[in-house]
C-alpha positions as CSV (number, residue, x, y, z in Angstrom):
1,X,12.9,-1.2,-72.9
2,X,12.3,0.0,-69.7
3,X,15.7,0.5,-67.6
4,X,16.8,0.0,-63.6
5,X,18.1,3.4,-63.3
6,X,17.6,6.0,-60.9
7,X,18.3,10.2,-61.1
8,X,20.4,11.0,-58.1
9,X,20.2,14.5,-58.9
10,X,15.9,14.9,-58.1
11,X,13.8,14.1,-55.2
12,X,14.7,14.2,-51.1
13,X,18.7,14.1,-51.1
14,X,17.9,12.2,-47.9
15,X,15.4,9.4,-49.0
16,X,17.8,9.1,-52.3
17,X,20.6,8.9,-50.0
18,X,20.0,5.9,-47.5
19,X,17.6,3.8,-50.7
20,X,21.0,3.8,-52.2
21,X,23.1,2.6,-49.2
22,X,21.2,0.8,-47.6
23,X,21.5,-2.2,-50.2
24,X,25.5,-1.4,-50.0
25,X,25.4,-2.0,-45.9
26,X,23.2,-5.0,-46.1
27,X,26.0,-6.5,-48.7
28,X,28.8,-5.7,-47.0
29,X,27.2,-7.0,-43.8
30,X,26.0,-10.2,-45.9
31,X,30.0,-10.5,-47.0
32,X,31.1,-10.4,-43.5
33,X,28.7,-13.4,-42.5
34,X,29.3,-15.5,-45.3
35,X,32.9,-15.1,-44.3
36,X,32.6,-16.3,-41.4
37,X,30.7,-19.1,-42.4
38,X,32.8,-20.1,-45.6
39,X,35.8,-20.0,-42.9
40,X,34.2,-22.6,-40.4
41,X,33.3,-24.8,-43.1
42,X,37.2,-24.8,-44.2
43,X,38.5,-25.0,-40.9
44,X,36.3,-27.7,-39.7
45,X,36.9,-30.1,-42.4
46,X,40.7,-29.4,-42.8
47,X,41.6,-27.6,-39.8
48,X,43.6,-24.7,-38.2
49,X,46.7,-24.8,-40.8
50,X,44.1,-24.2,-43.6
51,X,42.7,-21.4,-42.2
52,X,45.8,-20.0,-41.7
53,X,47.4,-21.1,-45.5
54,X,44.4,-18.7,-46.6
55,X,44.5,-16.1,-44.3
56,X,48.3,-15.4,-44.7
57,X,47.7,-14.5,-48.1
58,X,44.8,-12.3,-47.6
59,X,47.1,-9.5,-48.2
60,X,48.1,-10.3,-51.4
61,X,44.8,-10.2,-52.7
62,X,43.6,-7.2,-51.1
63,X,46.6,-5.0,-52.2
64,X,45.2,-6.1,-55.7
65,X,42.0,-5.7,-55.1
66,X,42.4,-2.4,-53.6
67,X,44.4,-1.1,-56.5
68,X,41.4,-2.1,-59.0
69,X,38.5,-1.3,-56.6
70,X,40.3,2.6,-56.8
71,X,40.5,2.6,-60.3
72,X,36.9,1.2,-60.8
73,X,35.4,3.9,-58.3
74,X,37.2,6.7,-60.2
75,X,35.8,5.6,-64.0
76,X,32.6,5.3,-62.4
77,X,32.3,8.8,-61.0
78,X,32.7,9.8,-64.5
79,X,29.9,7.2,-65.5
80,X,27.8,8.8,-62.9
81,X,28.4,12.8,-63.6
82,X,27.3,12.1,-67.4
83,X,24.5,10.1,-66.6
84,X,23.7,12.8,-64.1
85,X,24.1,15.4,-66.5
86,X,21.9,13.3,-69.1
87,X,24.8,13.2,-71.8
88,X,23.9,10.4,-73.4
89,X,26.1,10.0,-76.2
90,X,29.8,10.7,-74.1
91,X,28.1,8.1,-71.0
92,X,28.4,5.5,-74.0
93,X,31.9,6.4,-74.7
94,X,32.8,6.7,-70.9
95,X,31.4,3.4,-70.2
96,X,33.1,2.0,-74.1
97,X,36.5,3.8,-72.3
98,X,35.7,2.1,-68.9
99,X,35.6,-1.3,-70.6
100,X,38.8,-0.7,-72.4
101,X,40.7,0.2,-69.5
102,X,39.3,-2.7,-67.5
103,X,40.4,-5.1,-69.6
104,X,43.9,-3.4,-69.9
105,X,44.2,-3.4,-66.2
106,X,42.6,-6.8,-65.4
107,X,45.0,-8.8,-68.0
108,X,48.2,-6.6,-66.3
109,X,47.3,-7.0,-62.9
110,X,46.6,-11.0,-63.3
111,X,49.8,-11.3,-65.5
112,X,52.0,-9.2,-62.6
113,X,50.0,-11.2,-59.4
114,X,50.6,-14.3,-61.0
115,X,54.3,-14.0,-62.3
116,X,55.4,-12.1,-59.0
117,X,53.2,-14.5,-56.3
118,X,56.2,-16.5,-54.9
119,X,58.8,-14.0,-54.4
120,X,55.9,-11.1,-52.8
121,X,54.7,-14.5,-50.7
122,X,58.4,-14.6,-49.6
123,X,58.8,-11.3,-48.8
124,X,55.6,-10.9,-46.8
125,X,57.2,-14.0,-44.4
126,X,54.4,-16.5,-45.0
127,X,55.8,-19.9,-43.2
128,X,57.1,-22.7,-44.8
129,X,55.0,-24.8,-43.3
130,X,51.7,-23.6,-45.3
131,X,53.9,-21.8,-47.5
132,X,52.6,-25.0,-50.4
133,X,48.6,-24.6,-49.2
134,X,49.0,-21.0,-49.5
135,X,50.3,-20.7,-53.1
136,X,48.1,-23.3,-54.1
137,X,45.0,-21.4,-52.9
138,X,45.9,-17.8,-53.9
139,X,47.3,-18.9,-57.5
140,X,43.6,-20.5,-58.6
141,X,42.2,-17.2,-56.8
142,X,44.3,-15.2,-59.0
143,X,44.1,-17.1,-62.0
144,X,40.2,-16.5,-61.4
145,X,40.7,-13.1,-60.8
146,X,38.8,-11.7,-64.2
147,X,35.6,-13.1,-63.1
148,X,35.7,-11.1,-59.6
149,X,37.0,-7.6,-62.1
150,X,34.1,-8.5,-64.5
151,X,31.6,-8.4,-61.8
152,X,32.9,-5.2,-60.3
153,X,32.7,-3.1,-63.3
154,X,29.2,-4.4,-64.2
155,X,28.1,-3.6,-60.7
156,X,30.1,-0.5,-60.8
157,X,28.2,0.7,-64.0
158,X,24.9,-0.3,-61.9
159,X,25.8,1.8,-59.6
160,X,26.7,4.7,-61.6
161,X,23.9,4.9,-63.3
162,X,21.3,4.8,-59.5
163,X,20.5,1.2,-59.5
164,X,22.8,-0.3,-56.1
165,X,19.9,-2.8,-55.4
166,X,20.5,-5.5,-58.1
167,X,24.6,-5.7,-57.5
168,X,23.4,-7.1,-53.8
169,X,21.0,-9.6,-55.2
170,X,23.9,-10.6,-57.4
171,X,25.7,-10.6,-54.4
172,X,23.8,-12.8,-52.1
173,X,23.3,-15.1,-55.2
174,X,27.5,-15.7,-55.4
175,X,28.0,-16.3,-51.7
176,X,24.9,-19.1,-51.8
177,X,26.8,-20.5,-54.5
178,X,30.1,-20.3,-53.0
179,X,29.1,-22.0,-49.8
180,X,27.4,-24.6,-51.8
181,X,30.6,-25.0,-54.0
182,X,32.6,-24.8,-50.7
183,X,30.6,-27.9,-49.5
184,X,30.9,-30.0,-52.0
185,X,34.3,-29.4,-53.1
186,X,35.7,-29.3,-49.5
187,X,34.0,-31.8,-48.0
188,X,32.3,-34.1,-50.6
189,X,35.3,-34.0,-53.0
190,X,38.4,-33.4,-50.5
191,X,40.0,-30.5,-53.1
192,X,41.3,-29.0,-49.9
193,X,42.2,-25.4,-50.0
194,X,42.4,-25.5,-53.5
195,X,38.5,-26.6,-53.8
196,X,37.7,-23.6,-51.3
197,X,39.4,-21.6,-53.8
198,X,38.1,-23.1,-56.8
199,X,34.5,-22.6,-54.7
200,X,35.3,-19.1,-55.0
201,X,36.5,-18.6,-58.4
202,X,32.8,-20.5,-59.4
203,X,31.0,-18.0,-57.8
204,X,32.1,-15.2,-59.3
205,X,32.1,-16.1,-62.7
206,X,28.4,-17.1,-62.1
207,X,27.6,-13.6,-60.5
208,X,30.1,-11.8,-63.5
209,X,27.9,-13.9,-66.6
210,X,24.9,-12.8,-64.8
211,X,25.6,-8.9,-64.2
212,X,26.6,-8.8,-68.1
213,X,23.4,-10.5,-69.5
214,X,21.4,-8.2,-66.6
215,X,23.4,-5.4,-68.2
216,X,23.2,-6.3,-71.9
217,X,19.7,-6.7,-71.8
218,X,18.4,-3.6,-69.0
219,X,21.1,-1.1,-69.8
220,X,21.4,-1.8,-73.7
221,X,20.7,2.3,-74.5
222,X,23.6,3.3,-71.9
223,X,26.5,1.1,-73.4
224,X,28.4,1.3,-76.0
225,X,27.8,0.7,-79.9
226,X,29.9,-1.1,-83.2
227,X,32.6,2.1,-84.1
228,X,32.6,3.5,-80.9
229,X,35.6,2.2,-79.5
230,X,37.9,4.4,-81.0
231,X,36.3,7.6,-79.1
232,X,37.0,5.7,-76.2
233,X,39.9,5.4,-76.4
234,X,40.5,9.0,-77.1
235,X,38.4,9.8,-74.4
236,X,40.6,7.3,-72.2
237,X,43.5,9.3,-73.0
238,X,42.4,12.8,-71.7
């Protein structure tokens, strides 16, 4: 079965080059809009203390996000060196290994966000007054967190392997549905933050079932087979 992968290592560095980033900018851009948007559609139904119940804990989910997004980007250069190198049979084990570890990290993190939400929400000053709206939009965020993890490391393992267009069709794909969840939820249902949150959480688990059926079936002679889960985990621990 033909595969959506792409040799880094042959051809014009610089053609190679902006093909692969150029689908990164555009998403990035794409994110930035349907910010925006997602924003104005909260703050125009329930006004300025929403916007600001969400955006106070923006922080919180960052610092988490940041923490996995470093972790993902350094299994992935590992992903990326074998593929590179065309060792096919330690690229199944990395990527066995990166799954492993994602799912270790992914149930801590949650476990930690969740358990530790309050008392971080307290120390970063978030007002009383949206203190409630707050927590109630960052826990279901949170909660949801696994989807958004999910989705990384399949569009991480995308990436790895030369293939950065599909994770920004995924992409655009989530944020129509978010904004259409957003909508509905928000405005049709009157969830308040919560239904902008559980907008989000919708989203990306649509985006993460898709990336690991895309995966599955484009990328099935790059991932890991039955017994191989024990070299990953030696080859976690080096």
């Amino acid at each position: 079965m033909k595969t959506d992968t792409k040799n880094m290592t042959s051809g014009n560095p610089l053609a190679l080059i902006l093909l692969f980033a150029i689908p990164l900018f555009i998403g990035n851009v794409f994110q930035e809009i349907y910010t925006v948007v997602d924003t104005a559609i909260v703050g125009y139904v329930l006004g300025d203390s929403a916007i600001a119940a969400i955006g106070s804990t923006g922080s919180v989910y960052s610092l988490i996000l940041d923490i996995a997004w470093g972790l993902n980007g350094g299994y992935m250069i590992i992903v990326a060196r074998l593929f590179g190198a065309n060792e096919k049979e330690k690229l199944k084990v990395s990527i066995a290994a990166v799954i492993i570890l994602n799912a270790i990290v992914t149930i801590v993190l949650t476990v930690i966000a969740l358990t530790c939400l309050k008392p971080f929400m307290r120390l970063i000053q978030v007002p009383e007054s949206i203190f409630e709206q707050a927590h109630a939009y960052i826990f279901v965020i949170l909660a949801g967190m696994v989807s958004s993890m999910c989705y990384n490391m399949c569009a991480g393992i995308m990436r790895a392997l030369g293939n950065s267009l599909t994770p920004l069709y995924f992409l655009i794909f989530s944020s129509v549905v978010n904004l259409s969840c957003d909508c509905l939820f928000v405005i049709v249902f009157r969830w308040g933050v919560q239904g902008a949150a559980i907008a989000t959480v919708v989203a990306q688990t649509f985006s993460a079932i898709l990336a690991v059926i895309y995966l599955l079936k484009k990328y099935k002679d790059y991932l890991p087979e039955k017994g191989i889960s024990d070299k990953a985990k030696k080859f976690s621990e080096k």
